[in-house]
PDB file of N, CA, C and O in Angstrom:
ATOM      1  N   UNK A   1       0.837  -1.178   0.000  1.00  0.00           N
ATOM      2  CA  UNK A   1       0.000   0.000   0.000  1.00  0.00           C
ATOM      3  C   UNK A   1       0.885   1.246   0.000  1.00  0.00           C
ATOM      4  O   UNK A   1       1.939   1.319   0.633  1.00  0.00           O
ATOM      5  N   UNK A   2       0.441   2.098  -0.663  1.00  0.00           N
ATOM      6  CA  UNK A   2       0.830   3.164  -0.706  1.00  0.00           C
ATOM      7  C   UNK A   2       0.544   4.897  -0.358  1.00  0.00           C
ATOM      8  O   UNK A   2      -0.342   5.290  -1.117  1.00  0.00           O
ATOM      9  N   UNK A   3       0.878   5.651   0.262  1.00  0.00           N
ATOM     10  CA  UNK A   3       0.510   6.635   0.589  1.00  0.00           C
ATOM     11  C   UNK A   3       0.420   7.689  -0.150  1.00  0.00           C
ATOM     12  O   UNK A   3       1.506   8.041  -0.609  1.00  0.00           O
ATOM     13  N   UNK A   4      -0.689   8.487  -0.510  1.00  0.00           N
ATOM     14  CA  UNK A   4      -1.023   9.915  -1.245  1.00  0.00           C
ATOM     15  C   UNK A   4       0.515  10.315  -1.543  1.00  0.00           C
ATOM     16  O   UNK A   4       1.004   9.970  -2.619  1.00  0.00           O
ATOM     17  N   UNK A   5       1.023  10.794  -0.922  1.00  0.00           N
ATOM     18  CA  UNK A   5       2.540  11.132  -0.341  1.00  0.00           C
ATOM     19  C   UNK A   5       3.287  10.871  -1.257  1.00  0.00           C
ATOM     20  O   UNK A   5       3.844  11.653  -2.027  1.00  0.00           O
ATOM     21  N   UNK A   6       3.354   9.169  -1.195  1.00  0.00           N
ATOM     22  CA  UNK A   6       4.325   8.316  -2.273  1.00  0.00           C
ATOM     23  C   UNK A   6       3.899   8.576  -3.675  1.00  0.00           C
ATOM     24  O   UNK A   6       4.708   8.911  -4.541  1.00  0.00           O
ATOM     25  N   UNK A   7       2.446   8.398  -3.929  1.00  0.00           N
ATOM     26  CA  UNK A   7       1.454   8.537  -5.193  1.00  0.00           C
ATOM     27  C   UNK A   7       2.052   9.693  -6.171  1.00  0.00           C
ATOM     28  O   UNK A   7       2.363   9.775  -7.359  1.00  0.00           O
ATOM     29  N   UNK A   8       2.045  10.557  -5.012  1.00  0.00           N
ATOM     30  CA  UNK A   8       1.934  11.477  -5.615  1.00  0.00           C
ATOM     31  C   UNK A   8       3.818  11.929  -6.161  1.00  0.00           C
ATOM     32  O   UNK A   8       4.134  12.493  -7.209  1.00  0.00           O
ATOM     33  N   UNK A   9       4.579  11.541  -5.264  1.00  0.00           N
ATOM     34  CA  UNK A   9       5.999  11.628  -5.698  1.00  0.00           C
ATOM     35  C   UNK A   9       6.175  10.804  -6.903  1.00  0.00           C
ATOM     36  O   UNK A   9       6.444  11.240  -8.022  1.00  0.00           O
ATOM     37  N   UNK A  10       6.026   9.764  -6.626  1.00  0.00           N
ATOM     38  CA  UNK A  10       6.182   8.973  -7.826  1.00  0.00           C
ATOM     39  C   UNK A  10       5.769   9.308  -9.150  1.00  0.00           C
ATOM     40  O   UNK A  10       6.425   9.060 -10.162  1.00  0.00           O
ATOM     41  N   UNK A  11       4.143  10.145  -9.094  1.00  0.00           N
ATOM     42  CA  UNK A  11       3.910  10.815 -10.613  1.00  0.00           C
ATOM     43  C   UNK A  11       4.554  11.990 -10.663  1.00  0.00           C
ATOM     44  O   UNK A  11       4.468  12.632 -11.710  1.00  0.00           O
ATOM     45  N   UNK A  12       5.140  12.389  -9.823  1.00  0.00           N
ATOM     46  CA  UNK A  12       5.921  13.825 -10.157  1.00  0.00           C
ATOM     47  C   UNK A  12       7.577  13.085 -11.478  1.00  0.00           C
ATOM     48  O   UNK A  12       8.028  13.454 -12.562  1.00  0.00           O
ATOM     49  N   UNK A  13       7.902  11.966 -10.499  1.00  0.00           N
ATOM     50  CA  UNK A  13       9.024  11.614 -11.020  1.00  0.00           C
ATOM     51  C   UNK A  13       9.119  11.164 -12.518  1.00  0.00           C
ATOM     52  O   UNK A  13       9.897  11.468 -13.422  1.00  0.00           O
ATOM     53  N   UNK A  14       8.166  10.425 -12.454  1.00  0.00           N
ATOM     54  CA  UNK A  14       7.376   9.636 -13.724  1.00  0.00           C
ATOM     55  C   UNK A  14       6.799  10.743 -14.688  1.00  0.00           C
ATOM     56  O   UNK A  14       6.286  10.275 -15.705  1.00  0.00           O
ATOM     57  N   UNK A  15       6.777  12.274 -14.560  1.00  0.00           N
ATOM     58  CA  UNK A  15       6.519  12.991 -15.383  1.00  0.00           C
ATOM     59  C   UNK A  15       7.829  13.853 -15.834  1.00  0.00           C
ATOM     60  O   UNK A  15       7.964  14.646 -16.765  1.00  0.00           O
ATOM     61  N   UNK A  16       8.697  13.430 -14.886  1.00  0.00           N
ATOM     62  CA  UNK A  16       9.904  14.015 -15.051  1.00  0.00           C
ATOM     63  C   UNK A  16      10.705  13.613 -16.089  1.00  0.00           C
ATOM     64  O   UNK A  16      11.403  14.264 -16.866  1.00  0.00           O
ATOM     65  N   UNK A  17      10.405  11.930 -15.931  1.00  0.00           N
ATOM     66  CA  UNK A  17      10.873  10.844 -17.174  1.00  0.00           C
ATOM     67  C   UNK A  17      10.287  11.209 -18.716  1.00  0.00           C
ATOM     68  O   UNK A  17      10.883  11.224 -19.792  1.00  0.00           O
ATOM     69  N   UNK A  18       8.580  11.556 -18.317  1.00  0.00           N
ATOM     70  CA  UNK A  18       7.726  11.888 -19.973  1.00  0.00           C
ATOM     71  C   UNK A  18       8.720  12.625 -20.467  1.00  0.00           C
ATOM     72  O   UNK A  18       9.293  12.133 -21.439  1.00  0.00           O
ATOM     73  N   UNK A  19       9.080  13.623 -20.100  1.00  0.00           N
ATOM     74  CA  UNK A  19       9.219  15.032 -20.476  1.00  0.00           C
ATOM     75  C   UNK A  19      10.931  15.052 -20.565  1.00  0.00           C
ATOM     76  O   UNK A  19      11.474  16.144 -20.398  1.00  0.00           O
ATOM     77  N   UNK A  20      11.663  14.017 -20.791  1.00  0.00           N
ATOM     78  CA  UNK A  20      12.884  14.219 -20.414  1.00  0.00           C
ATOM     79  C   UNK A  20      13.992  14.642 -19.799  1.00  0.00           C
ATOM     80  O   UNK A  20      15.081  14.846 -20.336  1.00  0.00           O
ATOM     81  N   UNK A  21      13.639  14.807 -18.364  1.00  0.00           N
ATOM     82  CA  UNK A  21      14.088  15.706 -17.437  1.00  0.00           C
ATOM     83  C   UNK A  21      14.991  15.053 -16.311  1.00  0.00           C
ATOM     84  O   UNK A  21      15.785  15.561 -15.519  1.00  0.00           O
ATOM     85  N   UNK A  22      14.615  13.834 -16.507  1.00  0.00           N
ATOM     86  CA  UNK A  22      14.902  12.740 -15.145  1.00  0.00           C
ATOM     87  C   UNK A  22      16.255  11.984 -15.585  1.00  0.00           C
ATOM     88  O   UNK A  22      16.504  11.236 -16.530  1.00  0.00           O
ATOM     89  N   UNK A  23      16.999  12.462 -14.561  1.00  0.00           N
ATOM     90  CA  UNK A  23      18.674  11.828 -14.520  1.00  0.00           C
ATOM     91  C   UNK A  23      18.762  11.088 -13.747  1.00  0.00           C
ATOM     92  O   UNK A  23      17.814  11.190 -12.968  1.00  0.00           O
ATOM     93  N   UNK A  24      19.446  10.300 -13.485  1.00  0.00           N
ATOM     94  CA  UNK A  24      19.968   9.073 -13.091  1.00  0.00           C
ATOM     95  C   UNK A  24      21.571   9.673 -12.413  1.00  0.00           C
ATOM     96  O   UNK A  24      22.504  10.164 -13.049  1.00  0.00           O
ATOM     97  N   UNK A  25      21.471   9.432 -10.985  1.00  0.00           N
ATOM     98  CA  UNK A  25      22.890  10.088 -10.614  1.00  0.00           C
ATOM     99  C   UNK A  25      23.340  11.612 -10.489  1.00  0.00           C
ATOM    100  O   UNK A  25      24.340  12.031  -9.906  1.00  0.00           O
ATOM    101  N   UNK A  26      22.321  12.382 -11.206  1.00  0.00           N
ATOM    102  CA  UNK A  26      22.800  13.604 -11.408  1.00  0.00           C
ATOM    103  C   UNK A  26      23.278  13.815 -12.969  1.00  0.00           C
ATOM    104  O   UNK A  26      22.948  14.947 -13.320  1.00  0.00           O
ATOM    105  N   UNK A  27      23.920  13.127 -13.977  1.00  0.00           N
ATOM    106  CA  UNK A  27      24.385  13.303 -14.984  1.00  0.00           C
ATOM    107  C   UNK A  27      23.394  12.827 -15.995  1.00  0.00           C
ATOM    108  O   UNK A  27      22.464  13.565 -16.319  1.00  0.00           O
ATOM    109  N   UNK A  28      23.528  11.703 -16.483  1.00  0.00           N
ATOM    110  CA  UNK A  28      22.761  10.699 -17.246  1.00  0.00           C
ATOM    111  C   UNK A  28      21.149  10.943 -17.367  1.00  0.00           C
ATOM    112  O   UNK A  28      20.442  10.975 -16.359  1.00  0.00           O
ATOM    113  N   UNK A  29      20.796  11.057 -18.263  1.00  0.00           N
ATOM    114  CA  UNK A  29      18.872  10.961 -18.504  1.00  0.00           C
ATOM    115  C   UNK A  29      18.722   9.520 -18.638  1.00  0.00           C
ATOM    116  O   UNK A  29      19.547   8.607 -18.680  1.00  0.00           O
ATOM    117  N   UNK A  30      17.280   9.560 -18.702  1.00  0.00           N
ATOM    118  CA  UNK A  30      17.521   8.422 -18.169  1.00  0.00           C
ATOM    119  C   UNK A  30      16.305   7.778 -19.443  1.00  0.00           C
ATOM    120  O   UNK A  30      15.288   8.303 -19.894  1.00  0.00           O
ATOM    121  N   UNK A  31      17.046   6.257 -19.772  1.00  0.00           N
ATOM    122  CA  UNK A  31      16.044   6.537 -21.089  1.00  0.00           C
ATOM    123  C   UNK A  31      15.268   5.319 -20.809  1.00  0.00           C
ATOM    124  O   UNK A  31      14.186   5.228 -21.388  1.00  0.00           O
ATOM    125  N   UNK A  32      15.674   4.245 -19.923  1.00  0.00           N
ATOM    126  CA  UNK A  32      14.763   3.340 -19.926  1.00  0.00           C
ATOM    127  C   UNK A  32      13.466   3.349 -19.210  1.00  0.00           C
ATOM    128  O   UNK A  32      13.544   3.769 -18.055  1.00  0.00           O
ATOM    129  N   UNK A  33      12.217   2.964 -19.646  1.00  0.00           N
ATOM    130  CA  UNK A  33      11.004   3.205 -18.342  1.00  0.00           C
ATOM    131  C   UNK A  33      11.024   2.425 -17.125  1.00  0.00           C
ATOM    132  O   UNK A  33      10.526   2.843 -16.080  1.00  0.00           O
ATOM    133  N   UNK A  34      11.607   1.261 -17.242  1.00  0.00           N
ATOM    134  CA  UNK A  34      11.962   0.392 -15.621  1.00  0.00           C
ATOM    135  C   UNK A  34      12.844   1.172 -14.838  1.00  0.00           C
ATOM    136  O   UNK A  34      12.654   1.188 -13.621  1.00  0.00           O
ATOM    137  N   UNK A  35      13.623   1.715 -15.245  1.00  0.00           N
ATOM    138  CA  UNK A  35      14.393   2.590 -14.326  1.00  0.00           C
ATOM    139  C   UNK A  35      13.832   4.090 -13.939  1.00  0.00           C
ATOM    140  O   UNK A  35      13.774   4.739 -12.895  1.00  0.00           O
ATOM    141  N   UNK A  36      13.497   4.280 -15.128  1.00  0.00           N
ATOM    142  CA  UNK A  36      12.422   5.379 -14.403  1.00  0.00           C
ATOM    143  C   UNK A  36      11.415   5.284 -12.628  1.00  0.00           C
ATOM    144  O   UNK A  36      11.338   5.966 -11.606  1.00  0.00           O
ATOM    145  N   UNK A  37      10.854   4.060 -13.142  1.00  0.00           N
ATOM    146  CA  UNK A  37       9.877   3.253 -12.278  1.00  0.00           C
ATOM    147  C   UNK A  37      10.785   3.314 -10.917  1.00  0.00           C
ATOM    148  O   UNK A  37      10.658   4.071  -9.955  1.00  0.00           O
ATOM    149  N   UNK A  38      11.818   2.193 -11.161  1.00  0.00           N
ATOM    150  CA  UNK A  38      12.676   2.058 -10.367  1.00  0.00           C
ATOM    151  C   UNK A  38      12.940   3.124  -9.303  1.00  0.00           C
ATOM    152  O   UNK A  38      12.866   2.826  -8.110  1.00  0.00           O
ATOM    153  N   UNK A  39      13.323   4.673  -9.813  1.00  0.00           N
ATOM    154  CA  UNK A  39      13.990   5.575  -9.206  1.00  0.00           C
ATOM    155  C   UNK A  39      13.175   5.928  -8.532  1.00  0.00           C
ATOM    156  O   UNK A  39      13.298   6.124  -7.323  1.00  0.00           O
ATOM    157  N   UNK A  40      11.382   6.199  -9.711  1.00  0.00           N
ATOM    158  CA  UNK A  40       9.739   6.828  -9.040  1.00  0.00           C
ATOM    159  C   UNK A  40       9.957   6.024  -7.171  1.00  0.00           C
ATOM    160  O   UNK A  40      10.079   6.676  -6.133  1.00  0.00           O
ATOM    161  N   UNK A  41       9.946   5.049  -7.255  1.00  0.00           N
ATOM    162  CA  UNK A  41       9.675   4.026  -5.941  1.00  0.00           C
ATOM    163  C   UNK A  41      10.656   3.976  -5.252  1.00  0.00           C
ATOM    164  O   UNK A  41      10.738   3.623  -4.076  1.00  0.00           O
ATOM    165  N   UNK A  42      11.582   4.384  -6.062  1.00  0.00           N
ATOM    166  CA  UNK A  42      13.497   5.168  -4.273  1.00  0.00           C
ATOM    167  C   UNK A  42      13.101   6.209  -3.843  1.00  0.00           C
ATOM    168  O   UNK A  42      13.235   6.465  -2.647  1.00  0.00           O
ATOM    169  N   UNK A  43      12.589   6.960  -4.591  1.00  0.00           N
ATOM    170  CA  UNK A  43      12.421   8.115  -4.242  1.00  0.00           C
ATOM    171  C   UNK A  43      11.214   8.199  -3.456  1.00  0.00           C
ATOM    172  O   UNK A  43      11.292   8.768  -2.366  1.00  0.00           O
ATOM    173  N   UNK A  44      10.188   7.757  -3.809  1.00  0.00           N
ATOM    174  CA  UNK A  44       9.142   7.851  -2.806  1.00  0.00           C
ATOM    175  C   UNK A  44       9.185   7.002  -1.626  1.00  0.00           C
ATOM    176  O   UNK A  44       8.138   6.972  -0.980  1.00  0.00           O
ATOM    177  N   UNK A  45      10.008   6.412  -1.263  1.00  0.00           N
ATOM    178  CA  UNK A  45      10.212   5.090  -0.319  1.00  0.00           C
ATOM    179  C   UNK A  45       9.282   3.450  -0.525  1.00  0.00           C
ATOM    180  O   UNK A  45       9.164   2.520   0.273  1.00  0.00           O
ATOM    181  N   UNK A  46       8.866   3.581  -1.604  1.00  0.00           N
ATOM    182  CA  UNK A  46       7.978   2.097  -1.650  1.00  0.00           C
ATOM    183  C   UNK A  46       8.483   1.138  -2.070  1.00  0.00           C
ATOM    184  O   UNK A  46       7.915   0.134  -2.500  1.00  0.00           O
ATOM    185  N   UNK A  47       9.880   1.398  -1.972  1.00  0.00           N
ATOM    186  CA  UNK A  47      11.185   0.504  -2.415  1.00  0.00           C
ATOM    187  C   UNK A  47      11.181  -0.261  -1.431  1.00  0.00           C
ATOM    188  O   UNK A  47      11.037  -1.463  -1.656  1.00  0.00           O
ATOM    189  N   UNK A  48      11.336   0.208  -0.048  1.00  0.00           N
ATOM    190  CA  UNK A  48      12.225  -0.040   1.177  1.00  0.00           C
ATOM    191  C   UNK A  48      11.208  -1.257   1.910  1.00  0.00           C
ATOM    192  O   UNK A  48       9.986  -1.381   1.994  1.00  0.00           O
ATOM    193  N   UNK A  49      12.260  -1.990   2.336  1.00  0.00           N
ATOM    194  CA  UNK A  49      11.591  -3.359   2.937  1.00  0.00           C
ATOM    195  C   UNK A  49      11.076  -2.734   4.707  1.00  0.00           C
ATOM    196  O   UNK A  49      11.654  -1.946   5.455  1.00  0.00           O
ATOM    197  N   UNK A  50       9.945  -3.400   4.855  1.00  0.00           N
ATOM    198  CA  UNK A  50       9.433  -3.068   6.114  1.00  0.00           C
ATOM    199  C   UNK A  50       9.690  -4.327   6.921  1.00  0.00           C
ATOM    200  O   UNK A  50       9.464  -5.404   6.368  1.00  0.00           O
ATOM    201  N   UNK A  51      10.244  -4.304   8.468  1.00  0.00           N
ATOM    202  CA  UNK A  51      10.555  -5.509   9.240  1.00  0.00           C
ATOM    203  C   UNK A  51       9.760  -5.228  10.659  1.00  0.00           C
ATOM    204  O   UNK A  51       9.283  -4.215  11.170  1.00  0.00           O
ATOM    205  N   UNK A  52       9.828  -6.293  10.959  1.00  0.00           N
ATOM    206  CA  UNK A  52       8.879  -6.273  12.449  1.00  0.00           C
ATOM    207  C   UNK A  52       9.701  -5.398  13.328  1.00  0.00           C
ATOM    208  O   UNK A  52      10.900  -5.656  13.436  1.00  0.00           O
ATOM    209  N   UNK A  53       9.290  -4.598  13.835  1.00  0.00           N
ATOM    210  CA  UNK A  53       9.951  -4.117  15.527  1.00  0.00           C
ATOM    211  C   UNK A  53      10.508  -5.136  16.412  1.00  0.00           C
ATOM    212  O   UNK A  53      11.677  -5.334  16.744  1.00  0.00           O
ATOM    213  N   UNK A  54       9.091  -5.930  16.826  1.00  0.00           N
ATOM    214  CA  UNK A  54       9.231  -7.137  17.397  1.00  0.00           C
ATOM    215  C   UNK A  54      10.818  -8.328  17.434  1.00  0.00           C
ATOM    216  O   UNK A  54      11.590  -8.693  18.321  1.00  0.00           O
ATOM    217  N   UNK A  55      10.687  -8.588  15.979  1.00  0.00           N
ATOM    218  CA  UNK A  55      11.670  -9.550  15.456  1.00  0.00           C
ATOM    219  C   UNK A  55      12.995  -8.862  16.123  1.00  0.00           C
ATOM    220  O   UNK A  55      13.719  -9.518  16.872  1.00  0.00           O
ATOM    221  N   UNK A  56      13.221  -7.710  15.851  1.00  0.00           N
ATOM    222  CA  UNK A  56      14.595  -6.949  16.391  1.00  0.00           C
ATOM    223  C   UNK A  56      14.700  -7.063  17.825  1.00  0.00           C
ATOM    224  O   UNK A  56      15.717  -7.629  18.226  1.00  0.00           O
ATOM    225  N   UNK A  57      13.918  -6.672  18.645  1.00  0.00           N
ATOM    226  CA  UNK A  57      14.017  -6.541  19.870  1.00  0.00           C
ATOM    227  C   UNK A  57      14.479  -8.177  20.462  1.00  0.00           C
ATOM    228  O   UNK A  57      15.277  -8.217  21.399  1.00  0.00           O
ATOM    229  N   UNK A  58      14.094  -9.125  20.040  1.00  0.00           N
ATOM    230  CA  UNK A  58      14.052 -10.501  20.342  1.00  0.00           C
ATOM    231  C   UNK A  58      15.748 -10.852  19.680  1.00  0.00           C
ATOM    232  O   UNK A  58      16.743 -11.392  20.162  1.00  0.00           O
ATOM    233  N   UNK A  59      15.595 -10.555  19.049  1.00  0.00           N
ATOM    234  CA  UNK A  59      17.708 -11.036  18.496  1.00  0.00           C
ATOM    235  C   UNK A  59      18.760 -10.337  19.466  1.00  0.00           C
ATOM    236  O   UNK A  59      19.785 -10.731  20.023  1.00  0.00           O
ATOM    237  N   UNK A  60      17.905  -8.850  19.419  1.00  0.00           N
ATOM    238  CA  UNK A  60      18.759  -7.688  20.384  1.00  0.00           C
ATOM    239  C   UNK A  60      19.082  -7.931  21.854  1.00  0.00           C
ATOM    240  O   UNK A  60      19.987  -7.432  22.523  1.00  0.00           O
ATOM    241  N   UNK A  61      17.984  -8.955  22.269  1.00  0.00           N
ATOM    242  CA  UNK A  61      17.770  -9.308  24.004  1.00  0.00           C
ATOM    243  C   UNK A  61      18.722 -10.975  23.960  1.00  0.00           C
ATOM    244  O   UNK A  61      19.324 -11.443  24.927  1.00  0.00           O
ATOM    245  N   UNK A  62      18.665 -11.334  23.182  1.00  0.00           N
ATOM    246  CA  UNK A  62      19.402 -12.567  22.669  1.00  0.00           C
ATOM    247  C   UNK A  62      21.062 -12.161  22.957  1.00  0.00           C
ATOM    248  O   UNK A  62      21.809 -12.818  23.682  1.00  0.00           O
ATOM    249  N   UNK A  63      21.354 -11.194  22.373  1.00  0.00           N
ATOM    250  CA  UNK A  63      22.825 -10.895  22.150  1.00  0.00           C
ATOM    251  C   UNK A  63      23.316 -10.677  23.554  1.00  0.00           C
ATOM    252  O   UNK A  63      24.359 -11.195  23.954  1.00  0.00           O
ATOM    253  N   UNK A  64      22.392  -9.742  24.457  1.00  0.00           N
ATOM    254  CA  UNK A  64      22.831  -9.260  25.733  1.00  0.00           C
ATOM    255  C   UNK A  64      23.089 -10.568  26.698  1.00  0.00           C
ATOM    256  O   UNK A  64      24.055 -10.649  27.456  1.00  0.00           O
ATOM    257  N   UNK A  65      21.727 -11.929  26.505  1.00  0.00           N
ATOM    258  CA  UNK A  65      21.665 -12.467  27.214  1.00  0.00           C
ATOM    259  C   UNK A  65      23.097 -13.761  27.173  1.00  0.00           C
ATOM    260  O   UNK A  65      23.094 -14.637  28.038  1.00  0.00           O
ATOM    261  N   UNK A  66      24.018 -13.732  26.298  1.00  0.00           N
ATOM    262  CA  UNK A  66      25.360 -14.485  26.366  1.00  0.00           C
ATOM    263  C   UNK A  66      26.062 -14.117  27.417  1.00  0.00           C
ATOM    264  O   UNK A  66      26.554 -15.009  28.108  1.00  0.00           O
ATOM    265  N   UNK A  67      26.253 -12.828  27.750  1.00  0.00           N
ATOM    266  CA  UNK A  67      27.189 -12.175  28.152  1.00  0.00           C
ATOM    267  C   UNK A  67      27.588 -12.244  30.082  1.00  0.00           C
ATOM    268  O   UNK A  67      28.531 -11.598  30.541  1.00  0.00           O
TER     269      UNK A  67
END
């Protein structure tokens, strides 16, 4: 799922690509549309893997408890 937020970054980026505007790195345009896509979803964060809180805290209490 995605947020207005993201939605809406992502068509900003993705219009950036129509219109030839969208670089890759700073230098490079960028000519393929998967990478376009690609960058739309770095940039808006819907790239990024989501992990439990939970799961961490339980490895984290693990490590202390060797010691």
């Amino acid at each position: 799922m995605s947020s207005t937020r993201q939605r809406r970054k992502a068509g900003k980026v993705m219009h950036e690509y129509k219109h030839g505007k969208l670089k890759s790195g700073g230098r490079r345009k960028v000519k393929s549309r998967r990478q376009a896509i690609a960058i739309a979803m770095s940039e808006s964060g819907q790239s990024r893997k989501r992990r439990k809180s939970s799961s961490r805290r339980k490895s984290h209490s693990r490590r202390r408890s060797h010691r």
